[in-house]
DRENLUMVO-442246 format. One record per residue (C-alpha): residue in one letter; x, y, z; residue number from 1. Coordinates in Angstrom, 2 decimals. Layout:
N
a	X	Y	Z	NUM
...
This chain:
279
x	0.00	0.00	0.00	1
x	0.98	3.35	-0.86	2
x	0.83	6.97	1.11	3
x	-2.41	8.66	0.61	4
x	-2.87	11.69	-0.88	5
x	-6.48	11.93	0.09	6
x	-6.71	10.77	3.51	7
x	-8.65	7.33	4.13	8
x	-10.96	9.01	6.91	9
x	-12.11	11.76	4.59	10
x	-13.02	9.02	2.21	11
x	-14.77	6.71	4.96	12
x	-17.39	10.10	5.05	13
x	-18.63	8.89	1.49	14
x	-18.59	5.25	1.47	15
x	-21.60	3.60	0.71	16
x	-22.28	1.85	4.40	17
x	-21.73	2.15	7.81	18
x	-18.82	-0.47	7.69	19
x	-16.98	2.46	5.57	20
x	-14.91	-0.07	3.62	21
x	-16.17	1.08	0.30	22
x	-17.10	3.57	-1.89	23
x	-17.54	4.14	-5.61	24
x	-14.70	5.37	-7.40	25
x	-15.12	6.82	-11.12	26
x	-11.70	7.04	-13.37	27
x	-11.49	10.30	-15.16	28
x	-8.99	8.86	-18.09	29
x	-10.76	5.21	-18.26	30
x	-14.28	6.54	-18.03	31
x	-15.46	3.59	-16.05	32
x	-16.89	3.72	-12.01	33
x	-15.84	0.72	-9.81	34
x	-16.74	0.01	-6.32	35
x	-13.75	-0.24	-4.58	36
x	-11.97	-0.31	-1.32	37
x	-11.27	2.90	0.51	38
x	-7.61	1.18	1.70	39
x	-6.75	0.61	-2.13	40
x	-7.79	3.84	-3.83	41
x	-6.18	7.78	-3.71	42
x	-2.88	6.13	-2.80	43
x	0.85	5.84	-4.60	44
x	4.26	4.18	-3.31	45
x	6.56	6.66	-1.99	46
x	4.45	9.75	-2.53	47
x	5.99	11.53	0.00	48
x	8.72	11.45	1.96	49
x	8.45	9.15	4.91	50
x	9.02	12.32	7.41	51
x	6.31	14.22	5.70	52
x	3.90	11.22	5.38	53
x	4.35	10.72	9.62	54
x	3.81	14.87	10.00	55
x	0.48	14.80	8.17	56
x	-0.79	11.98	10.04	57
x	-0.82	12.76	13.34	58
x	-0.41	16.94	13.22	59
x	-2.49	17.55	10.70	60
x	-4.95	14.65	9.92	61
x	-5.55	13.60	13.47	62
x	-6.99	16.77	14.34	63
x	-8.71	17.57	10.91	64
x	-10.77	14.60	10.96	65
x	-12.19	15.19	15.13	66
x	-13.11	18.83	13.47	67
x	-14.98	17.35	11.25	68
x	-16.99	15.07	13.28	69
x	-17.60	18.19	15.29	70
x	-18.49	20.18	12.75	71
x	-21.20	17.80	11.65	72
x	-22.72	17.12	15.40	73
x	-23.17	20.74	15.30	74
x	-20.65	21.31	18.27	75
x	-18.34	24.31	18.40	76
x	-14.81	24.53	17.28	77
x	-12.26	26.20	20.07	78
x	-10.19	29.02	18.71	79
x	-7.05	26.32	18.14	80
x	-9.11	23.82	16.64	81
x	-10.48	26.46	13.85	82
x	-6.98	26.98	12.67	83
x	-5.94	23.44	12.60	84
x	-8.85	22.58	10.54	85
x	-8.12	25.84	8.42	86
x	-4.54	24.12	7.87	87
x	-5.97	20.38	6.99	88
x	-8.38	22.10	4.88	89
x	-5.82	24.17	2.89	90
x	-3.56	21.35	2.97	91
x	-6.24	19.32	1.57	92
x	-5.98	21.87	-1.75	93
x	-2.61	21.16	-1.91	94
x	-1.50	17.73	-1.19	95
x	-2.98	15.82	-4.60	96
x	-1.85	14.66	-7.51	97
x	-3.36	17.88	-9.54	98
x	-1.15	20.55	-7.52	99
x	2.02	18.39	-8.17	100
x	1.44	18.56	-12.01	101
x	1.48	21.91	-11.65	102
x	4.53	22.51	-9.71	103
x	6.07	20.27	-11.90	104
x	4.97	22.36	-14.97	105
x	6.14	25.84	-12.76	106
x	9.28	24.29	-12.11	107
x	9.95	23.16	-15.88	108
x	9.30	26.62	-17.19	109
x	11.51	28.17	-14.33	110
x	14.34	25.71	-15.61	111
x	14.14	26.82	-19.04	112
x	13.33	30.23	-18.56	113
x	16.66	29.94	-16.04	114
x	18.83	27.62	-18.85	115
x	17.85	30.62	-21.75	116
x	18.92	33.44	-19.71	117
x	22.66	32.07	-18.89	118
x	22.95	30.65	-22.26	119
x	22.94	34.01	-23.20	120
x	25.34	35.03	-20.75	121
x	27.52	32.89	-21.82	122
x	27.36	33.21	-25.95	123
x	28.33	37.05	-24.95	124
x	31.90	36.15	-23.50	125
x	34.71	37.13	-25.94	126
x	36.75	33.08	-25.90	127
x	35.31	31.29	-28.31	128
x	36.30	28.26	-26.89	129
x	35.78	28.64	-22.94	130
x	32.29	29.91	-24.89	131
x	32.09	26.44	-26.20	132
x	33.12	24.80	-22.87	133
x	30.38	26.37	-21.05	134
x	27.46	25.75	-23.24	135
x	28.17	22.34	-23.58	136
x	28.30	22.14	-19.42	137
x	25.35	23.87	-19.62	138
x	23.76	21.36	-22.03	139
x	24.38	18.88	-19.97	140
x	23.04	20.71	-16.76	141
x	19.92	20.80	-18.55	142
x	20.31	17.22	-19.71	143
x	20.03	16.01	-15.74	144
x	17.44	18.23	-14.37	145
x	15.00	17.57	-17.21	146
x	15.61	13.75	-16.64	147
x	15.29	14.60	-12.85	148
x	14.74	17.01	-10.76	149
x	17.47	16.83	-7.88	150
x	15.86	14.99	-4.78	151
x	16.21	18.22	-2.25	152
x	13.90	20.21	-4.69	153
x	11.51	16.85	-5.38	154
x	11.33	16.72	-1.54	155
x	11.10	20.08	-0.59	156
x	8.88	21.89	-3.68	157
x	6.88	19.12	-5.07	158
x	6.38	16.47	-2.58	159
x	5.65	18.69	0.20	160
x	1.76	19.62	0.49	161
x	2.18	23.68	0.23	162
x	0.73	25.93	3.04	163
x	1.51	29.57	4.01	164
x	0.19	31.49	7.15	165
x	-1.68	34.25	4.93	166
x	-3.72	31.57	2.83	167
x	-4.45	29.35	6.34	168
x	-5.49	32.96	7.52	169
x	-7.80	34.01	4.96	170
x	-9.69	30.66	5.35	171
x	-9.53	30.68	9.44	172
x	-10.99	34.15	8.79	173
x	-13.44	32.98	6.78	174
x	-17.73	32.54	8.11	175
x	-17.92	28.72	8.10	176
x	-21.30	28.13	6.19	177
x	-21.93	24.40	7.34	178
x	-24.12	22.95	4.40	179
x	-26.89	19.99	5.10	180
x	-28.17	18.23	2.36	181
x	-31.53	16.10	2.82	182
x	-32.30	14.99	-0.63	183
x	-29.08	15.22	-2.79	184
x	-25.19	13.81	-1.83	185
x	-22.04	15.52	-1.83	186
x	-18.77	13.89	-3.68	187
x	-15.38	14.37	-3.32	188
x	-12.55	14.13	-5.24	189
x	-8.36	13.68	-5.75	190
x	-8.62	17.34	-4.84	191
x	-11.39	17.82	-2.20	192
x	-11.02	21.38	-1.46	193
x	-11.93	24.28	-3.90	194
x	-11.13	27.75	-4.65	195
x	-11.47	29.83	-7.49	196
x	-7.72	30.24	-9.04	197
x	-8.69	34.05	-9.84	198
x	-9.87	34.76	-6.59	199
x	-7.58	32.99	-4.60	200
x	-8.87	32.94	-1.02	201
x	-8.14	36.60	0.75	202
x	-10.22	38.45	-1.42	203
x	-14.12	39.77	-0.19	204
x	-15.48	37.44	-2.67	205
x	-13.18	34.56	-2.64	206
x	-15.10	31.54	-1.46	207
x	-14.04	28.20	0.03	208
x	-15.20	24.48	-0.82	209
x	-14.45	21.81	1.11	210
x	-17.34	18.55	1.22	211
x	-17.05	17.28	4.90	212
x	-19.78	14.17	3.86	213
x	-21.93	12.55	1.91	214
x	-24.79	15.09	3.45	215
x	-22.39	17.67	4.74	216
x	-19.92	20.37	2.86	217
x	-18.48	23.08	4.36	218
x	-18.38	26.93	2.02	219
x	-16.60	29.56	3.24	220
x	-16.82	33.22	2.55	221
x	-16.07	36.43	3.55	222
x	-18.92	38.01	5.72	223
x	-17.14	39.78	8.30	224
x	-16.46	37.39	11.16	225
x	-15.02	34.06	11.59	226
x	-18.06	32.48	12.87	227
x	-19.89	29.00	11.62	228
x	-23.42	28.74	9.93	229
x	-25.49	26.16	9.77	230
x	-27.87	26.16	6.83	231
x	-30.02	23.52	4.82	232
x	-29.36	23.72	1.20	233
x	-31.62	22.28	-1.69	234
x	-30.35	20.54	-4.91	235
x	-29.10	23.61	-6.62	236
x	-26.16	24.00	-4.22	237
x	-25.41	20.89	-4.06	238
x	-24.86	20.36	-7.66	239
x	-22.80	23.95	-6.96	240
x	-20.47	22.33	-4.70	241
x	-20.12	19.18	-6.54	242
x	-19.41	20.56	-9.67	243
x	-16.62	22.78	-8.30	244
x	-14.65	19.78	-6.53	245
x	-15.30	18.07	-9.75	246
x	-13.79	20.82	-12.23	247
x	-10.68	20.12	-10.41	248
x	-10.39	16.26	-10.30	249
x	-7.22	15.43	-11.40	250
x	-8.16	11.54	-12.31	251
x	-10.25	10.09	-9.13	252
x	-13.85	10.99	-8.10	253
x	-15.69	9.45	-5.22	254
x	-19.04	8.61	-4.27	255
x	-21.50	7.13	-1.75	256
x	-23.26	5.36	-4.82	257
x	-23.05	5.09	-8.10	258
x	-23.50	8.27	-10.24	259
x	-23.60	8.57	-14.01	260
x	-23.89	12.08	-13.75	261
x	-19.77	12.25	-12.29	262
x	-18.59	11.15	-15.58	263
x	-20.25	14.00	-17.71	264
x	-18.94	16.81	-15.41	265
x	-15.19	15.82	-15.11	266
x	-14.84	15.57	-18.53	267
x	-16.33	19.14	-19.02	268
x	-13.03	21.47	-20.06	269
x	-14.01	24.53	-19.13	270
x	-15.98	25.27	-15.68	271
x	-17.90	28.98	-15.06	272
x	-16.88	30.15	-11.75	273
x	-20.42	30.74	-10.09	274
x	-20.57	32.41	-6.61	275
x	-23.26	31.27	-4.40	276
x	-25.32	34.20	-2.22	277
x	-27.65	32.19	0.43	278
x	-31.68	33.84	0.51	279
C-alpha cells in the first residue's frame, strides 16, 4: 500500500455503508466507475517522503478529521481547533496529484526560462572556446534536471503539500457556512477542497469548498467574522459544490453510490466560476 494523498478518513465520510470499507470510485482517463476499497484507492508508493507522510498523520490529519466530526454534530470549534482545521483544509488543496502537475509544470518553465537566460550570458563572452566549454556544461546541466529534478527540490517543492500562514489565515478568517443536504449527496474528489484560481482565497469574494460528507460540505466566505453557519441547502447547491470539486479532479472521483452524472462533469473542459449568495 501506498501513502495517501487523500486521507482514508475523509473518504470513509462517502462510502456507501456504515462499515466504511467502500465507496464508488469513477476514473477520469478510463471513463469507467468501480466500487472499490477505501484502503486501495487515492494512494501511490513513496508519494511523500516518509518524514512528511508521519507529519500529516498525526499533526495535521488527526486533528482535521475530530473537526470534522464536530463540525457535523453541530458542536463548536475552540479558537485552536479552527486553525488546525483551516490548515488540513488548505492542505487538503494542496497535497494531490493535480497541484504536483502543476509545480512540476512551474518548475519546468523556471528551468528553461533559467537555462535561456545564462545561455545568453555565456554566448556574450569574448573566448570562443571557454564559450564552447560552457554551453556544452550547460547542455548537460539541462540534460540532468529535465531527466530529474534533484531529490532536495523533489522533496522540498513538489512532494511537500504547500501551506503559508496568509492563505491558512484568509480561510480561518473565513464565516464557516456548514451545508446539510436532505435529498441530494455531496462527492469528493483527488482534490477535495476548492477555490477559485482568480480569486484565490483573501479576497471579499473569494469563497471556500471543502465537502465534509456525503450530506455535509463546508463553504466559506467572507462576511465579516469568523463564525460557523449552519444552513439547509436544496439541490441547486449541491450540484454547486459538486461541480466545483469536480472541475478540479485530477483523475479520481468518489461517491457514496453510483453516479452517471460524475462522468459527464469531469470531462467538461471549461468550468464557469459561479458564486453562491444564500436567501
Amino acid at each position: 500500500m501506498g501513502d495517501h494523498y487523500v486521507p482514508r478518513e475523509h473518504l470513509k465520510r462517502f462510502s456507501e455503508n456504515a462499515e466504511c470499507k467502500f465507496v464508488w470510485m469513477y476514473d477520469k482517463q478510463s471513463r469507467r466507475s468501480v466500487r472499490a476499497g477505501i484502503s486501495a484507492v487515492a494512494n501511490e508508493v513513496d508519494y511523500y517522503p516518509d518524514e512528511v507522510e508521519r507529519e500529516l498523520a498525526i499533526k495535521v490529519e488527526a486533528p482535521g478529521a475530530e473537526c470534522v466530526r464536530k463540525l457535523i454534530r453541530n458542536e463548536s470549534l475552540t479558537t485552536e481547533e479552527r486553525f488546525q482545521f483551516s490548515f488540513y483544509m488548505f492542505t487538503m488543496a494542496t497535497r494531490g496529484p493535480r497541484r504536483r502537475r502543476q509545480v512540476q509544470a512551474m518548475s519546468s518553465d523556471v528551468l528553461a526560462s533559467t537555462i535561456t537566460e545564462v545561455r545568453e550570458v555565456i554566448t556574450q563572452g569574448s573566448d570562443p572556446e571557454k564559450v564552447a566549454k560552457r554551453l556544452k556544461e550547460l547542455d548537460q546541466v539541462e540534460a540532468q534536471f529535465n531527466a530529474a529534478l534533484p531529490q532536495e527540490l523533489q522533496d522540498g517543492i513538489i512532494r511537500t503539500p504547500f501551506t503559508s500562514p496568509s492563505t491558512v489565515g484568509a480561510v480561518f478568517q473565513m464565516t464557516w457556512n456548514i451545508c446539510k443536504a436532505s435529498n441530494a449527496r455531496f462527492v469528493t474528489g483527488d482534490t477535495p477542497a476548492h477555490f477559485f484560481p482568480s480569486l484565490g482565497v483573501g479576497r471579499p469574494n473569494s469563497e471556500f469548498t471543502f465537502p465534509l460528507s456525503t450530506s455535509h460540505a463546508l463553504i466559506g466566505q467572507h462576511l465579516g467574522i469568523n463564525k460557523v453557519i449552519y444552513r439547509d441547502v436544496n439541490q441547486r447547491d449541491v450540484k454547486e459544490v459538486n461541480r466545483r470539486i469536480l472541475s478540479q479532479v485530477e483523475r479520481f472521483a468518489f461517491s457514496e453510490i453510483e453516479e452517471p452524472w460524475i462522468d459527464t462533469v469531469v470531462q467538461k473542459r471549461f468550468h464557469h466560476e459561479s458564486l453562491i449568495r444564500w436567501k
